[in-house]
DRENDO-1510 file (C-alpha; in Angstrom, 1 decimal, always signed):
<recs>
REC; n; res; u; v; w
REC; 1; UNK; +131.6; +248.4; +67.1 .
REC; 2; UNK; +128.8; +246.5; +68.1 .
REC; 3; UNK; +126.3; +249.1; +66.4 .
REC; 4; UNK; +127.8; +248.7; +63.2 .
REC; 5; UNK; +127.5; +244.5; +63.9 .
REC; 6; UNK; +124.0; +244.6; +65.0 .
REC; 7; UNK; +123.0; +247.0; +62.7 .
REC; 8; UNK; +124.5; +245.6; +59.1 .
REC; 9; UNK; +122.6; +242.8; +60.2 .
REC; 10; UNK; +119.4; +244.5; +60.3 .
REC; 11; UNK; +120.1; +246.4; +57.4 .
REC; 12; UNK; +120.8; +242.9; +55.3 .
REC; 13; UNK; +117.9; +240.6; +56.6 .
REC; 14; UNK; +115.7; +243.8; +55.7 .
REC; 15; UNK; +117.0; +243.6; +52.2 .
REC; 16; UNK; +116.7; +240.1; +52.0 .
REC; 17; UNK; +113.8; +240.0; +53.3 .
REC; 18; UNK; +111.3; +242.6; +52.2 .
REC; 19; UNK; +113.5; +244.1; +49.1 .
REC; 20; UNK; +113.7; +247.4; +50.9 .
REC; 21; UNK; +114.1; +249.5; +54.1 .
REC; 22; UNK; +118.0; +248.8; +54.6 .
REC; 23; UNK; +118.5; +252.5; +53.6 .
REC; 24; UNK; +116.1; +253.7; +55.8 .
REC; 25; UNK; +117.9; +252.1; +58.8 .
REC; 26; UNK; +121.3; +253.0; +57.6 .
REC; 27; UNK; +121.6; +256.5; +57.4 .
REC; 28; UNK; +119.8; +257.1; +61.1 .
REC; 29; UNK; +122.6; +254.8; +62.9 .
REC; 30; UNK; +125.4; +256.4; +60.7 .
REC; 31; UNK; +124.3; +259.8; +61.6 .
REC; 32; UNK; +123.4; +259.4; +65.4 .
REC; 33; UNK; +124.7; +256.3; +66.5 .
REC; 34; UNK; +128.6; +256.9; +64.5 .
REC; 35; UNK; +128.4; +260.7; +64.6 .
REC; 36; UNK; +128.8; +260.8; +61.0 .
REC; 37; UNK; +128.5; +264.2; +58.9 .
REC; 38; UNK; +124.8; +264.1; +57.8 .
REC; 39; UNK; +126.0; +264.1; +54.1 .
REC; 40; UNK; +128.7; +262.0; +54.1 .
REC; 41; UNK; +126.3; +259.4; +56.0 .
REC; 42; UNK; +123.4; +259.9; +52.8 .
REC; 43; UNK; +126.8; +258.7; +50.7 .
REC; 44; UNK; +127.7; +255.9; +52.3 .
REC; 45; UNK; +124.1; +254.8; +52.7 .
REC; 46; UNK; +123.6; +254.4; +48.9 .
REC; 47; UNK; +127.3; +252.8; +49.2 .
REC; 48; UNK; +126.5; +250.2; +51.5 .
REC; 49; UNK; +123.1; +249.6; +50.4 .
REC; 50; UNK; +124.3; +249.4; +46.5 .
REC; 51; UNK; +126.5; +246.7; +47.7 .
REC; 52; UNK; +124.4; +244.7; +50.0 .
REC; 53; UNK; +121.7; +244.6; +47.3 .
REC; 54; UNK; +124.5; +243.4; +44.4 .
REC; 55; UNK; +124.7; +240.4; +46.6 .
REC; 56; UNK; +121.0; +240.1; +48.1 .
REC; 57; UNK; +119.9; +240.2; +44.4 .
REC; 58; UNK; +121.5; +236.4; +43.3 .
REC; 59; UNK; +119.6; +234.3; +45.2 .
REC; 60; UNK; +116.5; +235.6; +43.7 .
REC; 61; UNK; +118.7; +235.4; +40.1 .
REC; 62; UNK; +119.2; +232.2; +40.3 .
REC; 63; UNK; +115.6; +231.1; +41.8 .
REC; 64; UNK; +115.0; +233.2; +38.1 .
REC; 65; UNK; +112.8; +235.8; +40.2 .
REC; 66; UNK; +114.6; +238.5; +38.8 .
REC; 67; UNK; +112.3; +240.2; +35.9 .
REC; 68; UNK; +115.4; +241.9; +33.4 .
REC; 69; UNK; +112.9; +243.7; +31.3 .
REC; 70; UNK; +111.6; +245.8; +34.7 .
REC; 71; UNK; +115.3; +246.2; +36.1 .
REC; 72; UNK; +116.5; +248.3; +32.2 .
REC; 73; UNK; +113.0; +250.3; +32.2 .
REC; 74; UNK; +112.9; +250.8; +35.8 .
REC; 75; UNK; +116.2; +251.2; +36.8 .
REC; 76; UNK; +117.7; +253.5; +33.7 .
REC; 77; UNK; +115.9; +256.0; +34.8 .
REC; 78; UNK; +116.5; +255.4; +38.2 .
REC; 79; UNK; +119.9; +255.9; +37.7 .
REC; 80; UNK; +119.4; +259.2; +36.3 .
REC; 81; UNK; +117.0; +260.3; +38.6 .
REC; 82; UNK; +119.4; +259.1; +41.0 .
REC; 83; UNK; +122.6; +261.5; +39.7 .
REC; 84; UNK; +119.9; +264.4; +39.8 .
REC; 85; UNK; +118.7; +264.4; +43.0 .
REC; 86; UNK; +122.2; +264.0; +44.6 .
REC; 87; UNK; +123.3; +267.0; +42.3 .
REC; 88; UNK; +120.6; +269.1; +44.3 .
REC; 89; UNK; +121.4; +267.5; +47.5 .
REC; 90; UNK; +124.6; +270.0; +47.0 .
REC; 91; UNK; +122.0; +272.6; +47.2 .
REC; 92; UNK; +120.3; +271.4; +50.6 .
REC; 93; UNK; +121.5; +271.5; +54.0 .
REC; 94; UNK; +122.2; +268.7; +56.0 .
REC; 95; UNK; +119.4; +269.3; +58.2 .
REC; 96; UNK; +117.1; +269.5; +55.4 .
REC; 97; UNK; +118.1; +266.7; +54.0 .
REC; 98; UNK; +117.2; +264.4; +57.4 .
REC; 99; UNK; +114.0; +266.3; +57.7 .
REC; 100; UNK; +113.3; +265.4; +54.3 .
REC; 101; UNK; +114.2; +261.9; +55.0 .
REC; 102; UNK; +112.1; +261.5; +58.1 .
REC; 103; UNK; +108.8; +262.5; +55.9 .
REC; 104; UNK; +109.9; +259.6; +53.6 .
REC; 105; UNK; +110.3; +257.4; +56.8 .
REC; 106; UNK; +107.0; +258.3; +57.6 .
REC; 107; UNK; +105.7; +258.0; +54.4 .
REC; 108; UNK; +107.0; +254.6; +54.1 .
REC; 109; UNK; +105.5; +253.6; +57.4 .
REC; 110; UNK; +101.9; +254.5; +56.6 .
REC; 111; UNK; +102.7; +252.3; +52.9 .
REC; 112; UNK; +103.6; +249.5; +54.7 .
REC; 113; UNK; +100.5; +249.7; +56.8 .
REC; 114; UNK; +98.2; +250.5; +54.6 .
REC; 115; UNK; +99.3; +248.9; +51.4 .
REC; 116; UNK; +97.5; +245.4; +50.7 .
REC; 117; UNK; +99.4; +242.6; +49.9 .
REC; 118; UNK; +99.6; +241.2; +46.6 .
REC; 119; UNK; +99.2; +237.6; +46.8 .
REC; 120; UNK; +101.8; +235.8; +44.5 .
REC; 121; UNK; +98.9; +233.3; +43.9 .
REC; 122; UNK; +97.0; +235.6; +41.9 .
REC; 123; UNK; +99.7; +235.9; +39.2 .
REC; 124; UNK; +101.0; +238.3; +36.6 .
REC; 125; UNK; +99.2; +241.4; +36.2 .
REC; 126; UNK; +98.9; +243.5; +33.0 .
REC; 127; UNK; +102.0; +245.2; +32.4 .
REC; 128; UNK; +101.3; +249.2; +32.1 .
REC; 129; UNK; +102.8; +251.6; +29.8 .
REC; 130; UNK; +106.6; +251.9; +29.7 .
REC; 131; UNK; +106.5; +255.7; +30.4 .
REC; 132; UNK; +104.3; +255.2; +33.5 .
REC; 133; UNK; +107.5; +252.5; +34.4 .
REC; 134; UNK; +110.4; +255.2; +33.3 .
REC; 135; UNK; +108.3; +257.8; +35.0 .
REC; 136; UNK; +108.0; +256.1; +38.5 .
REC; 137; UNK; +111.9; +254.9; +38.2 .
REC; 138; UNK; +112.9; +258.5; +37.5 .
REC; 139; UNK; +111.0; +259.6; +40.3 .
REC; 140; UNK; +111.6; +257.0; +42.6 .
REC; 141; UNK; +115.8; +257.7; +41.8 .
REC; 142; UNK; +115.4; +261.8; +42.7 .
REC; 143; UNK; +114.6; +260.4; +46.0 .
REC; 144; UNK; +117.1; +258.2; +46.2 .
REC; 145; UNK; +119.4; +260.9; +45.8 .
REC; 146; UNK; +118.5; +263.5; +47.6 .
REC; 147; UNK; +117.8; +261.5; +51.1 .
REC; 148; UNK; +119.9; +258.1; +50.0 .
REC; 149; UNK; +117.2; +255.9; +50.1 .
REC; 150; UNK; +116.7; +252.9; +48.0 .
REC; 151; UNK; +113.1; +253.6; +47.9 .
REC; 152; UNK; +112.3; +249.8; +47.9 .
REC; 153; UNK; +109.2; +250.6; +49.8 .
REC; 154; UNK; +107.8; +252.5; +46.6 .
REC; 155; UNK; +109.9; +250.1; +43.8 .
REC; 156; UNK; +108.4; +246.8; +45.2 .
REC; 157; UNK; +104.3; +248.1; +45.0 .
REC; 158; UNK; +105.6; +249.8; +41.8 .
REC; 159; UNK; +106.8; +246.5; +40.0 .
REC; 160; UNK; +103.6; +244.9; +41.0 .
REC; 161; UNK; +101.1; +247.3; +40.0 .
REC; 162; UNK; +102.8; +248.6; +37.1 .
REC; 163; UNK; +105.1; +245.8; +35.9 .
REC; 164; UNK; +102.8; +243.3; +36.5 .
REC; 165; UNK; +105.2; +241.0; +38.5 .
REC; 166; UNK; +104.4; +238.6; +41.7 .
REC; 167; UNK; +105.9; +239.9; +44.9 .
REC; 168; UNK; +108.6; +237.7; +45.1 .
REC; 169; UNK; +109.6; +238.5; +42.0 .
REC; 170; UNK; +109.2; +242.2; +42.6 .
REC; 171; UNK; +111.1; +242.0; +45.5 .
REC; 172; UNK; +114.4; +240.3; +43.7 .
REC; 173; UNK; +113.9; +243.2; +40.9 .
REC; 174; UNK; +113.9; +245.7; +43.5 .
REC; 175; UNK; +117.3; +244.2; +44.8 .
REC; 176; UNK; +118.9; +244.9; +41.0 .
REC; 177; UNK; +117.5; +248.8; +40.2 .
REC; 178; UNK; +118.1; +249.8; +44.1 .
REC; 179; UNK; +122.2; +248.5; +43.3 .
REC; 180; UNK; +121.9; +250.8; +39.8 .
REC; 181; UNK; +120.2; +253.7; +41.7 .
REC; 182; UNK; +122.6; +253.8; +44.7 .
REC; 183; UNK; +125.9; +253.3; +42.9 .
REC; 184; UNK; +125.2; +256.5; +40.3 .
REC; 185; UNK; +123.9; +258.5; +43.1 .
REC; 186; UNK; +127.2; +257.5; +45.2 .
REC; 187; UNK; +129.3; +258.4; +41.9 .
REC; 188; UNK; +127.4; +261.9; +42.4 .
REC; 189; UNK; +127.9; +262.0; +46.2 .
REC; 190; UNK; +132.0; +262.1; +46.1 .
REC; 191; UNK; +131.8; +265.4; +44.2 .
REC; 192; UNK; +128.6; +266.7; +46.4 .
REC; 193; UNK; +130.9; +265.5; +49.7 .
REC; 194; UNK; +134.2; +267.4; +48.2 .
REC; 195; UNK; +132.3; +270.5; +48.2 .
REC; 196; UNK; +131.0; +270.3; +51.1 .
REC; 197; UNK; +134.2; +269.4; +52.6 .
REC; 198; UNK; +133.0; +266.0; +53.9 .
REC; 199; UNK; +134.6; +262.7; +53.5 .
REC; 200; UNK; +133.4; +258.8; +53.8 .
REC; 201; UNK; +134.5; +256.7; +56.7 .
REC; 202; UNK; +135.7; +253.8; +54.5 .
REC; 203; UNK; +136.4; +251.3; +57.0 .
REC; 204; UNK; +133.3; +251.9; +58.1 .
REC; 205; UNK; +131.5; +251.0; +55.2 .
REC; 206; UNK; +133.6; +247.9; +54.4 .
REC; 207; UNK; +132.3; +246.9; +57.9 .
REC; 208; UNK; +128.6; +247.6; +57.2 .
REC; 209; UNK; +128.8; +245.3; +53.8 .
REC; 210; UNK; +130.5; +242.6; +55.0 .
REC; 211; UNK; +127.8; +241.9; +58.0 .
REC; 212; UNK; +125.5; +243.1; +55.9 .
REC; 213; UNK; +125.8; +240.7; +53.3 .
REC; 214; UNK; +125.7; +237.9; +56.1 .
REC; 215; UNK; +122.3; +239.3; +56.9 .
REC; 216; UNK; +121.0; +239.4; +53.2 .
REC; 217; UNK; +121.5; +236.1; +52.9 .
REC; 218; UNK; +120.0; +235.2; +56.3 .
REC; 219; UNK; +117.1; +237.2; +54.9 .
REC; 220; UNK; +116.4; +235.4; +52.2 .
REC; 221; UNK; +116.5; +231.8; +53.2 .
REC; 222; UNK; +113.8; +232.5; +56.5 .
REC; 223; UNK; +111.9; +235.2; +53.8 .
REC; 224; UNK; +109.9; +231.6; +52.6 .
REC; 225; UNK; +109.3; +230.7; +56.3 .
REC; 226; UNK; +107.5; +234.2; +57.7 .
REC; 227; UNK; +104.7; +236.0; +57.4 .
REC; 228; UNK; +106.0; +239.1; +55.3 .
REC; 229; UNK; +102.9; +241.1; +55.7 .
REC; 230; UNK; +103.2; +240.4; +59.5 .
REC; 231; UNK; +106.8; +241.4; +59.4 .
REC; 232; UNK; +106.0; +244.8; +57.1 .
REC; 233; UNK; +103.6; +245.8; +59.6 .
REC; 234; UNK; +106.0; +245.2; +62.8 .
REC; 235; UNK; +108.4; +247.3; +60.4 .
REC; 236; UNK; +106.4; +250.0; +59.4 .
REC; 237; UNK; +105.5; +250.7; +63.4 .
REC; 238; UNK; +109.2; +250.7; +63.7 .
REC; 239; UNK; +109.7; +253.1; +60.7 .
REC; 240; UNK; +107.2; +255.6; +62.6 .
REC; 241; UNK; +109.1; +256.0; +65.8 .
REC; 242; UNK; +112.1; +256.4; +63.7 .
REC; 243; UNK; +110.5; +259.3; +61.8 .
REC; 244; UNK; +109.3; +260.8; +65.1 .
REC; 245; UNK; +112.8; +260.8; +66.4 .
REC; 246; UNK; +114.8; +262.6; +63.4 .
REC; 247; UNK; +111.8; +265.2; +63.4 .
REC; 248; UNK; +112.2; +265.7; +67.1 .
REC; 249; UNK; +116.1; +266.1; +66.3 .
REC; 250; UNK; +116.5; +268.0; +63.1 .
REC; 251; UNK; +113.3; +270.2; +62.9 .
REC; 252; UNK; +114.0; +272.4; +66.4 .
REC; 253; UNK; +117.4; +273.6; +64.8 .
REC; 254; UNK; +116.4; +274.5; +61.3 .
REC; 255; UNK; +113.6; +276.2; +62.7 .
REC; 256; UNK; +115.9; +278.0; +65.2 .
REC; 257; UNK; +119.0; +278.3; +63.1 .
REC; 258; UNK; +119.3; +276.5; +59.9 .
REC; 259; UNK; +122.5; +277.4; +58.8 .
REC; 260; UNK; +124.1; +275.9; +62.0 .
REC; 261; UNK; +121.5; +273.1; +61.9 .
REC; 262; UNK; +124.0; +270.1; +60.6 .
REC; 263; UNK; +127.0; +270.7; +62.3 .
REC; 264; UNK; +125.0; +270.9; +65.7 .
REC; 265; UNK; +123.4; +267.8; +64.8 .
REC; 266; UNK; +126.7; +266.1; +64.0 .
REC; 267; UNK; +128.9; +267.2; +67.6 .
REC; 268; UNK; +125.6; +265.8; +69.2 .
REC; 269; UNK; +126.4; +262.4; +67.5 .
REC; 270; UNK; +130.1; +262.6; +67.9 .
REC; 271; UNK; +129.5; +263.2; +72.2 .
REC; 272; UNK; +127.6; +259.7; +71.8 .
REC; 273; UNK; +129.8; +258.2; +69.9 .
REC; 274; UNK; +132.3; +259.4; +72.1 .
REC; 275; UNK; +130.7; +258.3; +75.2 .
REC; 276; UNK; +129.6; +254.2; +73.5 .
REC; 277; UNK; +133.9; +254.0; +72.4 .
REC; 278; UNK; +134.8; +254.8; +76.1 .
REC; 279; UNK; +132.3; +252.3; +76.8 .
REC; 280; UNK; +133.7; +250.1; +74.9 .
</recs>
């Protein structure tokens, strides 16, 4: 119980926070820490994260640093990049799918480090073309919904350099298309999961939003009292042992036996879990 507690909260000052990386925290402790089925895990990532972000997103509403115009041209096609990426996920293995997602975590990390910050001193930018928007929103939504991340890591750079907005503003727009993305590729996800013969843990779930919601709005009332750039950094080196670790997990058995890859991967995860109940 107390890795759900401790890590919704996570998950929710992330949010609140930086805009992004809850996602890329959630499915990891769903799927080795709870012993969750790999897919069913990617589902209720986009769930919980959808959720978190519905309520993350209204203190930067109502501080007005929430650009509508970016959220429809951004996160429309999100939403159907989104469906489509969780309509292939139906064609991917579960071990694929976390060895894709540890490339994005990795991916993420060198962003973070190497991305510079965007001052919000230096104002709005020139707003690009509205297909270069769509384009990067469709893009950024296939992602979404083939490893069930928000992809706030790419959105936030994206609304900046593209949509010409100041970070903070980026970051409470990111909130909004991340809560489109992950609710249409969760819609997708129930019929990918019934196929697969998977199902969502919805107690579970319930849990994760309600502590994560506390720590979303935690996040954003110290987010105008810390160095984010600091606290990107810290997060990125955290993002790089974390993609270490699901490659050191996942890539051995698909290279060994991929068709047996996920279910090995999940008994591992339900000894744990197993073991931390008994614990308890």
């Amino acid at each position: 119980m107390w890795f759900i507690v401790i890590g919704a909260m996570i998950i929710g000052v992330t949010l609140g926070v930086l805009g992004s990386g809850g996602s890329i925290l959630t499915v990891p402790v769903l799927t080795y820490l709870l012993g969750h089925n790999s897919k069913a895990a990617i589902a209720e990532s986009l769930a919980i994260v959808g959720a978190i972000s519905i309520v993350a997103v209204f203190p930067y509403a109502r501080s007005r640093q929430v650009d509508w115009r970016s959220v429809v041209f951004f996160g429309v096609p999100g939403m159907i990049g989104t469906y489509l990426g969780a309509w292939l996920a139906g064609y991917l293995s579960g071990g694929v799918q976390l060895t894709l997602f540890a490339v994005v975590m990795l991916a993420a990390a060198w962003m973070m480090i190497r991305r510079p910050k965007q001052p919000e001193e230096r104002g709005r930018q020139k707003r690009q073309a509205l297909w270069k928007i769509g384009g990067e929103g469709l893009a950024v939504g296939i992602l979404t919904g083939l490893v069930g991340v928000g992809g706030g890591f790419l959105i936030v750079p994206a609304l900046v350099l593209l949509g010409g907005l100041p970070l903070r503003t980026a970051i409470g727009t990111s909130l909004a298309v991340i809560a489109l993305k992950s609710f249409s590729g969760f819609y997708k996800y129930l019929d990918v999961l019934e196929t697969a013969g998977a199902s969502i843990e919805w107690w579970t779930v319930a849990a994760f939003i309600f502590v994560g919601v506390i720590g979303s709005i935690t996040g954003k009332l110290i987010a105008a009292r810390i160095n984010q750039r600091a606290l990107q950094q810290a997060f990125a080196v955290f993002l790089l042992v974390m993609g270490f670790f699901v490659l050191g997990k996942e890539v051995p058995g698909l290279l060994t036996n991929p068709e047996h890859q996920t279910t090995q991967a999940t008994s591992h995860a339900e000894v744990f879990h197993n073991l931390v109940m008994k614990g308890d």
